[in-house]
N, C-alpha and C positions, 0 to 999 in steps of 0.2 A: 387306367392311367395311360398304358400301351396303345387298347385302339382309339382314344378318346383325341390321344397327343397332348397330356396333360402334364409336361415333365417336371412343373413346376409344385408338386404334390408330392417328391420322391423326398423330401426333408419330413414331412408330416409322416408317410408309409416308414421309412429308416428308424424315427422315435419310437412307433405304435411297435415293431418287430424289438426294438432291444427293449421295450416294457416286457412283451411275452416270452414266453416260455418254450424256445423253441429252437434248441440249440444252433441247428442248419441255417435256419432264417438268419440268425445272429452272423454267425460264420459270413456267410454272404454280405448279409449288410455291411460287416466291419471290412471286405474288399472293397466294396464300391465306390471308384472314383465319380465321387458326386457331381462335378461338374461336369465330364462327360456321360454320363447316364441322365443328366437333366437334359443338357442340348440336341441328346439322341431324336427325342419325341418333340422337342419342342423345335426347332431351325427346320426352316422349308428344304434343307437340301439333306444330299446323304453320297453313300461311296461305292454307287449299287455298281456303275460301272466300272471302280477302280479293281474291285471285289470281283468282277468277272472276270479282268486280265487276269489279276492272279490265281483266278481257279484256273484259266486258261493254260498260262504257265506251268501249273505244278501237274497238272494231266499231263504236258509234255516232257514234264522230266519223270516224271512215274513211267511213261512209257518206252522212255528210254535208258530207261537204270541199267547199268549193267554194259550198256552196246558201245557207247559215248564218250569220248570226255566233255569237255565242258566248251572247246571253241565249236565243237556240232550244234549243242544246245545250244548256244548263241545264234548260232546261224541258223536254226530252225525257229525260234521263240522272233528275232527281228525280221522274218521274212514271211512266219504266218498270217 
């Protein structure tokens, strides 16, 4: 379904898991905000670069924990 890009199969996969027997699976399926888990695989775009800044960012405050307050981290995160 994943490498296929088939997100439109995730309501069929949801039924077949709460038939079975399989408590985890269950668990899982009854989180799944279904309409964002369908457009994941199925919409041509995605948030690969937004997902970068913010690893970006959180490396720079991980490496600053402790030395900083928070106007440094500003001025290091907008001048990176």
């Amino acid at each position: 379904m994943l490498t296929e890009r088939q997100g439109e199969r995730l309501p069929d996969w949801l039924d077949t898991v709460r038939r079975d027997n399989l408590p985890s699976l269950r668990t899982l399926a009854a989180g799944i905000d279904r309409d964002a888990v369908i457009a994941g695989p199925t919409l041509p775009w995605n948030l690969g670069a937004v997902e970068g800044h913010v690893n970006r960012i959180k490396m720079l405050k991980r490496r600053m924990f402790g030395r900083a307050g928070f106007r440094l981290l500003r001025r290091r995160v907008l001048l990176a």
